[in-house]
MARZA-779203 format. One record per residue (C-alpha): residue number from 1; residue in one letter; x, y, z. Coordinates in steps of 0.05 Angstrom, whole numbers. Example, Ala and Ser with C-alpha at 12.3 -4.5 7.8 and 13.67 -1.06 7.14 Angstrom:
BEGIN
koltor	roro	c1	c2	c3
1	a	246	-90	156
2	s	273	-21	143
***
This chain:
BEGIN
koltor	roro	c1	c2	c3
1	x	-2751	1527	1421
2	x	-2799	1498	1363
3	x	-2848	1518	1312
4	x	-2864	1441	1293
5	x	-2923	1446	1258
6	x	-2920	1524	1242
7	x	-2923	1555	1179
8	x	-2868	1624	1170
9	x	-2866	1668	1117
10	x	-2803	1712	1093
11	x	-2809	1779	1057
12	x	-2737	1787	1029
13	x	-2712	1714	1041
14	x	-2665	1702	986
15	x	-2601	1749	1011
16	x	-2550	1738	1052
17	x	-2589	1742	1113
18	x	-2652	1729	1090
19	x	-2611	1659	1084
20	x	-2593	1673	1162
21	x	-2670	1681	1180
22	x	-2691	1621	1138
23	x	-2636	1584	1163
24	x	-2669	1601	1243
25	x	-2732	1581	1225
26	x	-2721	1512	1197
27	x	-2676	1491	1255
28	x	-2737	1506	1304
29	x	-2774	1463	1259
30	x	-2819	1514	1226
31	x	-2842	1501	1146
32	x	-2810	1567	1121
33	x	-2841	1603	1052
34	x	-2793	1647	1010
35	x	-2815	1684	951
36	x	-2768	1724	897
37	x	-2767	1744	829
38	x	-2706	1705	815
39	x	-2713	1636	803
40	x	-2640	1637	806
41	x	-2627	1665	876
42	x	-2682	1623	910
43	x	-2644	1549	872
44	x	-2579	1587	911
45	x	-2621	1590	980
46	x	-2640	1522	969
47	x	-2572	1493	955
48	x	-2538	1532	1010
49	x	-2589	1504	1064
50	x	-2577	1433	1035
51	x	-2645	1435	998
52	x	-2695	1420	1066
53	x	-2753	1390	1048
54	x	-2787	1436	1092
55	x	-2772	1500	1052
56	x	-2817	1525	1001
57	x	-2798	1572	946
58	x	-2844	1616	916
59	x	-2831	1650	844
60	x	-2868	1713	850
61	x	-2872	1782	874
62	x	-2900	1817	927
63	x	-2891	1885	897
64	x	-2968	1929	895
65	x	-3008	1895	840
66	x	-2975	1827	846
67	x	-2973	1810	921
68	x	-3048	1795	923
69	x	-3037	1737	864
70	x	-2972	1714	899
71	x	-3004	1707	977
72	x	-3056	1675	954
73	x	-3042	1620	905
74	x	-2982	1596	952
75	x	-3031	1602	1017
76	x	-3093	1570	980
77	x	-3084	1503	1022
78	x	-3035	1533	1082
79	x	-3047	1571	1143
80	x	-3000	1623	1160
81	x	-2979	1636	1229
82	x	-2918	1675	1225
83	x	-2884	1731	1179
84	x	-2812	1759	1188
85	x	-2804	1817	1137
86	x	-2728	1830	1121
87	x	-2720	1908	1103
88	x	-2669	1879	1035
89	x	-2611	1923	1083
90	x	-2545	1901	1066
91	x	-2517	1953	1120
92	x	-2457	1915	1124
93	x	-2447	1935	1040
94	x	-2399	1989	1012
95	x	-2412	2016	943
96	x	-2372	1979	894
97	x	-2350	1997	819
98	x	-2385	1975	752
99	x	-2447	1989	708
100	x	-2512	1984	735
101	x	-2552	1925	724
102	x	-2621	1914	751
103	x	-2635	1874	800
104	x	-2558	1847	809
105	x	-2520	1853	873
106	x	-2464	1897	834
107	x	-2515	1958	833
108	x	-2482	1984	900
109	x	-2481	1917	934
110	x	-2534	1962	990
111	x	-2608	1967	974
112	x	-2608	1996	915
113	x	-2586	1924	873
114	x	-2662	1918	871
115	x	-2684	1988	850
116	x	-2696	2015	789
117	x	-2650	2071	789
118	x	-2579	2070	787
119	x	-2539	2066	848
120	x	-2484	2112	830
121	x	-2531	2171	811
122	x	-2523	2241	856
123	x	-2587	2256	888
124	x	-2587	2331	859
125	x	-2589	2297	785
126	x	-2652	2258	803
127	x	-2723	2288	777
128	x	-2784	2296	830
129	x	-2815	2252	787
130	x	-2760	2199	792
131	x	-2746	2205	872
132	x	-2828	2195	890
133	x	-2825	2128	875
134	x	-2760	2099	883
135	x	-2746	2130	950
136	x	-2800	2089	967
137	x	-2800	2030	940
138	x	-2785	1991	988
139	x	-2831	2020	1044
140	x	-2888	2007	981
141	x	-2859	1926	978
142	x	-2869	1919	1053
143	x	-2930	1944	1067
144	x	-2969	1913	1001
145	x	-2936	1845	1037
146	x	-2968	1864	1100
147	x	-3036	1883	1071
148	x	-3040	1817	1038
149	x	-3000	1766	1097
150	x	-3035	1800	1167
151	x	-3097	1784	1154
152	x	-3082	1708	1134
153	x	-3039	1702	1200
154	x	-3078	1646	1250
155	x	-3114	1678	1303
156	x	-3078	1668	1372
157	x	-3004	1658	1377
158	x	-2981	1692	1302
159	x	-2924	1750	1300
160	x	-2899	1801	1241
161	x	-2827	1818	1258
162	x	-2790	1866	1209
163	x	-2712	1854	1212
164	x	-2677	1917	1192
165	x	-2601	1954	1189
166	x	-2578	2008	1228
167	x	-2568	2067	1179
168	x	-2493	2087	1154
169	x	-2483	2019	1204
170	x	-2417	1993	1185
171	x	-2364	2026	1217
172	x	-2323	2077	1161
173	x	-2373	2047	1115
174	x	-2431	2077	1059
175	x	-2491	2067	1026
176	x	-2512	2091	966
177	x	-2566	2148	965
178	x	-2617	2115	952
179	x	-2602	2055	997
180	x	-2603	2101	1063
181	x	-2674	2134	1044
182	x	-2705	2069	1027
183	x	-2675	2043	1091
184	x	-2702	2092	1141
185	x	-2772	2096	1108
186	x	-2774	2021	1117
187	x	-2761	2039	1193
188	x	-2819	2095	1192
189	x	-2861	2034	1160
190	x	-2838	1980	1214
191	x	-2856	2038	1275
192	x	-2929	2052	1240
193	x	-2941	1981	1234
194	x	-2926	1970	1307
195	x	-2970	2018	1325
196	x	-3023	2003	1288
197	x	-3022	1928	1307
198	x	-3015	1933	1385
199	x	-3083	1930	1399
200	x	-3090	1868	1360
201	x	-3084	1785	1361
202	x	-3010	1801	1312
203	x	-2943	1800	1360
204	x	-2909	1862	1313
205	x	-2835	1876	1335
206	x	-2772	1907	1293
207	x	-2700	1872	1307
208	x	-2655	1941	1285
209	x	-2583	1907	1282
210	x	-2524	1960	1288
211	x	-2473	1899	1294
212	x	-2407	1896	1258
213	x	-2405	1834	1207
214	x	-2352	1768	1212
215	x	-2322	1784	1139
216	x	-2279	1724	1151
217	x	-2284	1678	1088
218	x	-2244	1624	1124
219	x	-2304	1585	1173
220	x	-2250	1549	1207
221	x	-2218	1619	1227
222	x	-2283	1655	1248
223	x	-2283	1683	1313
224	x	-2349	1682	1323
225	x	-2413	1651	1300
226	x	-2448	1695	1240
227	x	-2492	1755	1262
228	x	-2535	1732	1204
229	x	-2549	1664	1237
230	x	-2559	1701	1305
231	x	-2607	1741	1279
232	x	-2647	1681	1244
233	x	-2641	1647	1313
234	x	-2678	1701	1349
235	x	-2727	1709	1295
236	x	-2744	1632	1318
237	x	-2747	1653	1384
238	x	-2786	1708	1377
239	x	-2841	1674	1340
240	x	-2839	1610	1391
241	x	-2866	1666	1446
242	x	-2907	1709	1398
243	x	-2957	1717	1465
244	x	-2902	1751	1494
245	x	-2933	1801	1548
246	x	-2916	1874	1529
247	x	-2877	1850	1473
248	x	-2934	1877	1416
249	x	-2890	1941	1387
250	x	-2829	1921	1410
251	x	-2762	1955	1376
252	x	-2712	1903	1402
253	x	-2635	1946	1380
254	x	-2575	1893	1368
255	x	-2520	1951	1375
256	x	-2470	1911	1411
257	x	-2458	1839	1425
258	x	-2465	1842	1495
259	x	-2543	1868	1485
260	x	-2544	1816	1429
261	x	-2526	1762	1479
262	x	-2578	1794	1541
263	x	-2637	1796	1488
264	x	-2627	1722	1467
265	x	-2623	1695	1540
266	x	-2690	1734	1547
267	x	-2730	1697	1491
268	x	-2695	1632	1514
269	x	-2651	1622	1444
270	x	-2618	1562	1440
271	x	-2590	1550	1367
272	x	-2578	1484	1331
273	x	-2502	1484	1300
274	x	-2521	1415	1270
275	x	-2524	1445	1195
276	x	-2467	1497	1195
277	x	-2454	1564	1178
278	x	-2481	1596	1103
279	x	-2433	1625	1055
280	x	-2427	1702	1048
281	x	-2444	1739	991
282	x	-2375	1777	959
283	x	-2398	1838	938
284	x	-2332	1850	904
285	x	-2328	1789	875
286	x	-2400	1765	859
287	x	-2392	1702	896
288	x	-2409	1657	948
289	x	-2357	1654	1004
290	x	-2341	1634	1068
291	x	-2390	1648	1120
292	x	-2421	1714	1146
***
């Protein structure tokens, strides 16, 4: 499984598995490009992957009016051949206590950490004029990404695969408000794209994971190997066989690990352990922990 020479790009790169998806794509030998607003949070993804030489981090947004400028400075002298556009689902999240902050994990820990509108507020005391555009927001991030990365893919062998969460996904779990609309207009998004790309040279599929997540801060005393990592695996393997036949508008669902294990026989997966598992992100305790 390799994508020596390949150039990946990952829309919402800089979370907890965003870091699993990087993470993938390295190991099959890919030169992986993460943007963010937060200088901070891409120096964390850098430290947590042991700082690869092959990883380059982008300050800058791909939000409508920005993602033009972003693309293409950072692709002035590269050529793009794949994209893997992570829906910013933290499905695996609960809500959690304190003031709202923008753009901090402790907004709901869920989707909403990066939306301008606090996570805690009751859908029946939000204006018309307030739910327009933050119900969408993130639907509006991913497709001004798309506009701006499809048409700078290489022609040939070049995929767009959106990773997303399965909605209300963790067992006796929640997500704030706002976090479930965003999420499932993200899927509407993923299922236009795929249609609208089928005809074309661009392999577009949607992983949709449903799994349960290894909270286990001690690595030694995981039972299993991170989902996060899993997924960032297949991402790797779906972009090694991009030409794929009847692949183009593929939904691929991760709703138990038995599937999980089927669909990564199928795209011939074979992970590299040689760099170890990432830290998880404690939402309760704003910190880096363990391993997903």
């Amino acid at each position: 499984m390799s994508l020596v020479n390949q150039t990946c790009w990952i829309v919402g790169g800089v979370g907890v598995v965003g870091r699993g998806i990087t993470r993938g794509l390295l190991q099959a030998g890919a030169t992986v490009i993460v943007n963010s607003r937060s200088e901070e949070r891409l120096e964390t993804l850098k430290e947590t992957l042991g700082n690869p030489l092959r990883l380059v981090t982008v300050h800058g947004s791909l939000l409508p009016g920005h993602a033009s400028h972003t693309v293409a400075e950072t692709l002035a002298d590269r050529q793009l051949h794949h994209v893997v556009a992570h829906g910013a689902v933290r499905w695996w999240a609960r809500p959690t206590a304190g003031t709202y902050e923008y753009y901090e994990y402790r907004a709901g820990c869920d989707e909403s950490y990066s939306l301008n509108i606090k996570a805690s507020q009751s859908l029946f005391d939000i204006s018309p004029e307030e739910f327009i555009p933050a119900s969408a927001q993130l639907a509006s991030l991913h497709l001004s990404a798309a506009q701006q990365l499809v048409p700078r893919l290489a022609p040939g062998a070049s995929s767009y695969t959106f990773v997303t969460g399965d909605g209300s996904g963790k067992p006796g779990g929640e997500r704030t408000a706002m976090g479930e609309i965003n999420s499932h207009h993200v899927w509407g998004l993923s299922a236009a794209l795929r249609h609208e790309l089928k005809g074309s040279s661009v392999t577009c599929r949607e992983i949709r994971v449903g799994l349960p997540i290894n909270t286990d801060v001690d690595v030694k005393k995981a039972t299993r190997r991170p989902v996060s990592e899993t997924v960032g695996d297949l991402c790797a393997g779906l972009a090694v066989q991009a030409n794929k036949t009847g692949d183009n508008g593929r939904l691929i669902k991760l709703d138990d690990f038995e599937v999980m294990n089927a669909i990564l026989a199928e795209y011939n997966v074979t992970p590299d352990e040689s760099i170890g598992q990432l830290p998880h992100f404690d939402c309760d305790q704003g910190t880096l922990v363990g391993s997903l």
